[in-house]
C-alpha positions in Angstrom: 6.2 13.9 27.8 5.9 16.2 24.7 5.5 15.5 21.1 7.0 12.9 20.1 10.2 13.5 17.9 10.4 10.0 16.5 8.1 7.6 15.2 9.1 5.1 17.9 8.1 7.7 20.4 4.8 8.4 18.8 4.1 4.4 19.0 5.8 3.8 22.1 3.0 6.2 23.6 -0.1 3.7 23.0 -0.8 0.2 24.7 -1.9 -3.2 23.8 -4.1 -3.1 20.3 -3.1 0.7 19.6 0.2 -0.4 19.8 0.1 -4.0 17.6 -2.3 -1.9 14.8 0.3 1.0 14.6 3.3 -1.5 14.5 1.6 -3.6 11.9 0.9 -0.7 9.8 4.7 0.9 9.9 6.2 -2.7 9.3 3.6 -3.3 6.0 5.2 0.3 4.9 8.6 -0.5 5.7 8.2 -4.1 3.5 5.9 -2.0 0.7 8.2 1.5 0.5 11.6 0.6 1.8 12.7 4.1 0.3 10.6 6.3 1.8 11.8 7.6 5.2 10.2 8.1 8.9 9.1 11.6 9.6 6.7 12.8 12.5 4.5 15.5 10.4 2.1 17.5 12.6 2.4 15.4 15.5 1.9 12.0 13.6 4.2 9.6 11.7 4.6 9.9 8.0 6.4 8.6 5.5 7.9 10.4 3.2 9.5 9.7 -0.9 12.9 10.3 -1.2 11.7 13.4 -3.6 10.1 15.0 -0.2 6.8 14.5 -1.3 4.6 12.9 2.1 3.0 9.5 0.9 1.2 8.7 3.8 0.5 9.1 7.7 -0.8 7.2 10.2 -2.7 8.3 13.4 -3.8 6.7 16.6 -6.9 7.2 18.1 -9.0 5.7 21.7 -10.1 2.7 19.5 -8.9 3.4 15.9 -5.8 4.6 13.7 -6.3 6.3 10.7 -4.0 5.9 7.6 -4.1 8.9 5.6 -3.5 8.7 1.9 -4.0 12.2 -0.9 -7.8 11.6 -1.8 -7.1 10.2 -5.1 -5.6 7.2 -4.0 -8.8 6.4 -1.5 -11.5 6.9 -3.6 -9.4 4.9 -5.7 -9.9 2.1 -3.6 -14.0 3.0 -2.8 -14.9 -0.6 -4.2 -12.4 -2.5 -1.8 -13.1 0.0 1.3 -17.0 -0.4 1.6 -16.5 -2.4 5.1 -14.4 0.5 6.3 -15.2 4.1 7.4 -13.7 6.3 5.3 -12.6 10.4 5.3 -11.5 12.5 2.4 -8.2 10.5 2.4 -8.8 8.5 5.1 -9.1 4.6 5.9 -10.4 3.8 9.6 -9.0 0.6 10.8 -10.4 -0.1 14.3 -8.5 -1.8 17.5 -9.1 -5.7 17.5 -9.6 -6.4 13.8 -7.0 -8.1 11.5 -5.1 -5.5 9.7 -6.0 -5.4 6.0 -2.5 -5.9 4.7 -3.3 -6.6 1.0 -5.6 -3.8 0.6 -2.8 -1.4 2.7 -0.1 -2.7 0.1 -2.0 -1.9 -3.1 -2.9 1.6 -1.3 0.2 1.9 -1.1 1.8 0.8 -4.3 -1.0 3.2 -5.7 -0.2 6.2 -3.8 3.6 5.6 -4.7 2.8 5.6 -8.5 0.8 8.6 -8.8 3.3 10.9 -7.4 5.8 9.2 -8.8 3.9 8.9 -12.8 1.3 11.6 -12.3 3.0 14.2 -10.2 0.5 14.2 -7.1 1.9 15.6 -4.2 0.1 15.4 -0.7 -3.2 17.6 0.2 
């Protein structure tokens, strides 16, 4: 199979705990962002505000996904992410742990209001 077009495809290509993690994460987005839309962006599903701008991606790994915010909104969040490895805008949530949905959905709500107040587009 080749990249995947859709963001179903990109999930339907990983298995047990992959799977759960990713579809936990794109349901808390769907609930948090109804406006913003699917889109696969280099290979991985994003989501995107209805002014084109990406808000954030997701990425599964062997025994992690990555959701990928604009650097701003993580360190944001530094205080609240100390049990979690972190990149430049990246959370690691690893296979087999509960999902940190209230922390996701004030990432979230964050990320949304500084493009939308401050005018921060993606990286």
């Amino acid at each position: 199979m080749g990249k995947p077009q859709t963001v179903d495809e990109y999930i339907g290509g990983f298995a047990g705990q992959g799977r759960e993690l990713l579809e936990q994460v794109r349901a808390l987005v769907l609930d948090a962002v109804p406006a913003a839309s699917e889109a696969i962006k280099w290979g991985h599903p994003a989501w995107v505000h209805p002014s084109g701008t990406i808000l954030f991606m997701v990425s599964g790994h062997t025994k992690h996904a990555n959701v990928v915010f604009t650097p701003s909104t993580r360190e944001a969040f530094d205080a609240d992410l100390a049990d979690f490895a972190t990149g430049k805008g990246s959370v690691k949530l690893p296979y087999g742990r509960p999902v940190p949905g209230d922390l996701l959905r004030r990432m979230m709500a964050f990320r949304v209001r500084e493009h939308e107040d401050d005018g921060v587009l993606w990286m």
